[in-house]
Each structure stands twice: as C-alpha cells, then as structure tokens.
N, C-alpha and C positions, 0 to 999 in steps of 0.2 A: 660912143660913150665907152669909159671905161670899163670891164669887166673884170671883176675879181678873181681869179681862176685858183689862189691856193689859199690853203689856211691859214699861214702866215701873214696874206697882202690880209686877209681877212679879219684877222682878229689885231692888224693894226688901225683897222679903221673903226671895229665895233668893239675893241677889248679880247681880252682872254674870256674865258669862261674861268668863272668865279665860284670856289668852292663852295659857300653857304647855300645859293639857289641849288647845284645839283646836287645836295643832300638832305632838298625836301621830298625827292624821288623814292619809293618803298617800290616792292617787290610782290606785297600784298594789300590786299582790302582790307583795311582795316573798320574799326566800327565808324569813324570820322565819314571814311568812304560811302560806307553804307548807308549812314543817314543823309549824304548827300544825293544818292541815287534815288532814294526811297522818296526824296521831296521833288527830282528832277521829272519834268514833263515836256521838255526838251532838249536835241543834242545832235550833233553831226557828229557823220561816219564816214571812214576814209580806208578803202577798202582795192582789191586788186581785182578784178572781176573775173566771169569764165574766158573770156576773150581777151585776154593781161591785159586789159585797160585800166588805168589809174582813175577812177571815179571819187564824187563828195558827194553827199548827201544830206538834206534833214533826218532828221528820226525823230518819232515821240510820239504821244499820248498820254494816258493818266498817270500821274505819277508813280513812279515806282518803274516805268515802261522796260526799261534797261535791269533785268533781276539780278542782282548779286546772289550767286547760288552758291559758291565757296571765296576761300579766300584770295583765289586765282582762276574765277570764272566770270563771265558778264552772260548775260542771257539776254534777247532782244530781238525781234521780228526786223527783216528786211523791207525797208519801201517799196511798193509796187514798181515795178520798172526797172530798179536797181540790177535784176540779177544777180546769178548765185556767186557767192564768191569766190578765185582762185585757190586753191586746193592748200590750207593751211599759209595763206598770204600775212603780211605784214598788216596791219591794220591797224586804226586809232580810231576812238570815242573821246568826241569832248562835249561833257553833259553840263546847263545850265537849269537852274531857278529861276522861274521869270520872278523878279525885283530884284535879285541877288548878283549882287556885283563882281565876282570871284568864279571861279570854273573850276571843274575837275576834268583832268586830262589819265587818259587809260591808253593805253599803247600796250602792243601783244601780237597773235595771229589769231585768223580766224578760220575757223570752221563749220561747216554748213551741218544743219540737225535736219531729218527727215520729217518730222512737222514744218517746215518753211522755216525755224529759225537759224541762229547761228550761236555760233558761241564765240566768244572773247578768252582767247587764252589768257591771262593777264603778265606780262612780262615788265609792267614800270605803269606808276599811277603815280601823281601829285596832283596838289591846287595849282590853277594859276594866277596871275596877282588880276586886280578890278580893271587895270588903267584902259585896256582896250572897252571895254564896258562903259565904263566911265564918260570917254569920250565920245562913243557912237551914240550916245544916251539910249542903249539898245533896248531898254523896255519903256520907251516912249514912242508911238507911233506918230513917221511923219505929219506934221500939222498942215502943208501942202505938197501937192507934186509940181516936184522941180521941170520949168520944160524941157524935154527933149533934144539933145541937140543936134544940129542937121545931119545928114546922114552922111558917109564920106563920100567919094566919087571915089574909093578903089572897089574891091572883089572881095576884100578880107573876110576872115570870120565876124569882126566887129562891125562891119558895116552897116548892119540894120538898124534903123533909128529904137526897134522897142529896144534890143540891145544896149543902145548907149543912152536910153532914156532911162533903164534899169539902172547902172552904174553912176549916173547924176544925183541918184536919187539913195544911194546903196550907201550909209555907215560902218556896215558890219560883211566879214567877212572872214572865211578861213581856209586854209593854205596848205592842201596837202601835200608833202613829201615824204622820200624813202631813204635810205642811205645804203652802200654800197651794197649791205648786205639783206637789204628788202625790209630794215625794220621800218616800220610808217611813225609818222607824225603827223597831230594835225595842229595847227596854229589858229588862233583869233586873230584876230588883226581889226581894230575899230578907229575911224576919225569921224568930223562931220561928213557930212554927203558931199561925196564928187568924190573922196577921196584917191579912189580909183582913178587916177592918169590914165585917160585912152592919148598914146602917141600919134596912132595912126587906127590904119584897121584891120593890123594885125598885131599889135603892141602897145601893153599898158604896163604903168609903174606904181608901185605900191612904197609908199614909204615906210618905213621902218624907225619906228618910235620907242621910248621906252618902254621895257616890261620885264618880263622876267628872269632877264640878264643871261638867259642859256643858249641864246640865238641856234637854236635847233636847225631851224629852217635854213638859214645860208649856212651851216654846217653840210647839210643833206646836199645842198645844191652844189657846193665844191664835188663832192661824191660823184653825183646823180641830179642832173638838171632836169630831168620828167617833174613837173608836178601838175597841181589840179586846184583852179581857183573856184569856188561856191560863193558869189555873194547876194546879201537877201537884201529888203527893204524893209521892215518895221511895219506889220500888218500887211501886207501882200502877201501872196500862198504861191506865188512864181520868184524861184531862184534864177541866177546865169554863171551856171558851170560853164568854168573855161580849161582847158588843158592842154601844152605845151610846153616848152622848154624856159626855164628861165637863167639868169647870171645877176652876180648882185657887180652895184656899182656905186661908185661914191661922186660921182658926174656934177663936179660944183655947180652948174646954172641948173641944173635939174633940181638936186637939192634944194637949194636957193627957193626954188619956183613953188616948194612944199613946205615954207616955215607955214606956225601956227604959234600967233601968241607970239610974236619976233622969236621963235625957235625954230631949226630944221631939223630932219632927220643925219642922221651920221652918213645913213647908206639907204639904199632904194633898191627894191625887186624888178625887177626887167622881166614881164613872161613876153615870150613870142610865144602867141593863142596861133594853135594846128586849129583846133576846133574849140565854138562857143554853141551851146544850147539854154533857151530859155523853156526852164521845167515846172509843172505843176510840182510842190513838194505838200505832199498830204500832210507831212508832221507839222508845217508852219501854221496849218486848221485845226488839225486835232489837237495839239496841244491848247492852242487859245490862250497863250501866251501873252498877250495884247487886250483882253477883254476887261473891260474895268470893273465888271462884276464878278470875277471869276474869284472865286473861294482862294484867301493870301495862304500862303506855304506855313506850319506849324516851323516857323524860323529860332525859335526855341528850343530844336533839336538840334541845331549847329550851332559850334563852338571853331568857328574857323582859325582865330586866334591859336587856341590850345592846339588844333589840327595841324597847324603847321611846325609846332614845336616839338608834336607826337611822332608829324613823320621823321624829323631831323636825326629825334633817340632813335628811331626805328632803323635808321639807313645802316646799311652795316658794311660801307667802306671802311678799309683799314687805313691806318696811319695816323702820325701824332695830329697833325692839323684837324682832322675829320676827328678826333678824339675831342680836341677844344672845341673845336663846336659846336659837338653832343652837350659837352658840358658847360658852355657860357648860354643854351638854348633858355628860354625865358619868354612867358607869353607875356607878361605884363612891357618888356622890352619889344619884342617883338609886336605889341599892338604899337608901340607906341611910333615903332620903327617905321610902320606900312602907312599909319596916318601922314606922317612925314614926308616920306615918300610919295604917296599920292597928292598928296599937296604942291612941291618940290619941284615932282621930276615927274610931272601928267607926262609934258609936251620935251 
C-alpha cells in the first residue's frame, strides 16, 4: 500500500489545514474550559512514561476529576499501572461528558507532583467537533457482543482471539501522537463496531472520517510515526492499547473496503502494532459513564456554541485573514454552521 511520507503528498489527499478550525485553539483555560472540566467525569491521557514509552490511558472519576487550578494548569491523579511520567514530556488530555457530544482537547507537558499527581502544563486547549461521538454512539452501551473472530495462525501481537473480539466490538477510540518536537496529541476517532481493520496480526487500519479539519494526527506521523492506539467498548472496564509505528495511506481497495452510508474515508491510518495489551482501566468504572441512573450533568452550564466563538476572539494569531475571522465570529452562525455540518459531512 501506498504510504504517504510528506506533507505535501498529504495534504493533497486530506486538504491543507484550514484556518478557521486552528483558531479555535487558546493558550489558556478559559471559564468555557472550566465548566467543561468541572462537569467532565471522564477522559484519556497520552503521556511519555519513566521508561520513554508512549502510553494511553482512561482517567476519571467524579466530576471535576481533572482540576483546573490556573489558567495554564490541569491537575489529576494517574491510573494505577500507568506510571510516572517522563520528566516534563509532551502530553494531552481529552476530557468527555457522558451524554455530551463535543470534547475538550488539552495538550501541554507534564509533570509529576509528590502526592502521586501530576500536572498539565497547558500549552494549547480547544473543543473538538461531535462527529466521532456521534458516530460511535459512544454513550450507548453495546446492546450485544459481536462474536469473536478466529484467531489468526500467525505470532503477531493481534493474534489473540479476546484481542480481536475487543476490536469487533470497539466504536470508540483515540490515537496518540507526538510531533518532531515531542508536543502530544490525542485524537478521537469513532465509527460503528469493527471499525478497527485488523489486516493481519500485526496490522490494523483506521479510517479517517470527517472532523475537525486539523488532521493533527497524520501531521505528527509525517514527523514521527511512534504512536499508541487505546480502544474501549461502551460499558466494559478492559481497554486494548496498541503501540507501534504507523503511515497514512490513500490505498483505493482499502478505502473502498471502508465506505459507510456509500461514502469513504479520503485516507486511512496503517499502525504496524510492536505490542498490544488488553488492560483493566479503573476510570471506565469509576466514572460510570454508562449507568442509566447516574445523576445527568448540570448541562446548563455550557454554552458550547458561544465557546467556540470565545475561543476564536481569544486566539491571538496575527494577520489580516485571522483578523476577519475574529471578526465575521458569530454564535448564532456558528450554531447554525455545525448543525449543518453534522448533518452533511457525519460520513
């Protein structure tokens, strides 16, 4: 298959990067921020470990878990297991609402506190748009389990059938990478179940759908092909971290093989998995994200509309174009824009 190796072949297949989406990026925490934290009770962490291992994680608990302590700090207990993290590492937090469609995405480094926590430097926060959400129907817990499918006859890391019974079953997923200079990212990434392409049983593909037009992630990978895949299943408490190298590709029968709705993706993730682990994640319990009695979120404190209009003023790229921006911003446009949008351009 083809692999994409520059920026160029890259952003002839998925576009340029569009100025409006990365000038919903701020530099601080705003109040938008904070009330999204304060309601958040779960979230993945993408972190460098003491051993430079590229690790993902769940996190959570009662809401509020992740404390906003200034306007450029996160606050937040490490999962059991996870270990400490490399010494001022690239790191990202993407915190969700259970019912809530939309994400906030934190990127920064991190630093270990002598209580067991850490901190979040904050170097770049935005929303990100519903569709990955949307799609996974990620706050609906499977209504049955997908079977299993056979296990391969090679040695790979995939090879295990609970393995590849996880990924059959697996809508929801996030995509950690770094870029040359160790900033992290973490991505969503949602379809129905299976979406996860196992090729073999050392290689799976990830489609790449519309969202928030910044394609961070094959950005990084032209960079730095290290990443680290986390994906969960909708009321399970066992994750399957995968981590290895990836390349993106635009492989027409592959493509082809991932329409949904007669649409394909543009371009597709290729990881070659070094290693896969199927992990208890505490926060996928404690949060209780999936409980139909659990107390709904005071959703009346966000204003995500306004939020994304706040951050746009807030960004403080110079130039004429980033100046019209700031000033054609408008929530009543801007709702009208994303309904649209999600409607449109799900698939």
């Amino acid at each position: 298959m083809r692999a994409i190796a520059t920026v160029k072949d890259l952003e002839a297949v998925v576009g340029r990067r569009l100025l409006p989406p990365l000038l919903k990026s701020i530099t601080e925490l705003d109040g938008h921020c904070r009330a999204f934290a304060e309601l958040s009770s779960l979230g993945f962490l993408a972190l460098v470990d003491a051993d430079g291992r590229d690790r993902a994680a769940a996190v959570g608990g009662p809401p509020g878990f992740a404390s906003i302590t200034s306007a450029t700090t996160v606050e937040l207990a490490l999962p059991d297991g996870l270990g400490a993290p490399h010494a001022a590492s690239g790191a990202a937090l993407l915190l969700l609402i259970p019912g809530v469609r939309e994400t906030l995405r934190i990127n920064g480094r991190l630093t270990a506190k002598e209580d067991g926590k850490v901190v979040l430097d904050v170097e770049e926060a935005f929303l990100h748009c519903a569709k990955c959400v949307i799609r996974s129907q990620l706050w609906t817990p499977a209504a049955s389990e997908a079977p299993a499918p056979a296990p391969s006859s090679g040695d790979g890391p995939l090879a295990g059938r609970e393995f590849l019974g996880l990924l059959a079953r697996s809508p929801f997923a996030v995509i950690a990478s770094r870029d040359a200079s160790g900033a992290a990212d973490l991505s969503p990434k949602g379809d129905p179940p299976g979406f996860i392409r196992v090729l073999d049983d050392r290689t799976i593909a990830i489609p790449d759908r519309p969202g928030n037009q910044r394609t961070d992630t094959f950005h990084n990978i032209v960079e730095r092909p290290d990443v680290t895949v986390l994906a969960i299943v909708p009321g399970e408490s066992r994750a399957l971290e995968m981590s290895g190298t990836a390349t993106v590709t635009d492989d027409r029968d592959l493509l082809a093989s991932m329409q949904v709705k007669g649409k394909q993706p543009h371009a597709a993730l290729l990881v070659r998995v070094a290693r896969a682990d199927l992990l208890h994640q505490e926060a996928l319990t404690a949060s209780d994200p999936w409980n139909p009695a659990r107390p709904p979120a005071d959703l009346d404190r966000l204003d995500l509309r306004r939020a994304w209009v706040d951050h746009v003023k807030q960004n403080k790229q110079s130039g004429l174009a980033a100046a019209l921006v700031r000033k054609a911003a408008n929530a009543s446009l801007t709702d009208a824009g994303l309904r649209l949008d999600y409607k449109r351009n799900l698939y």
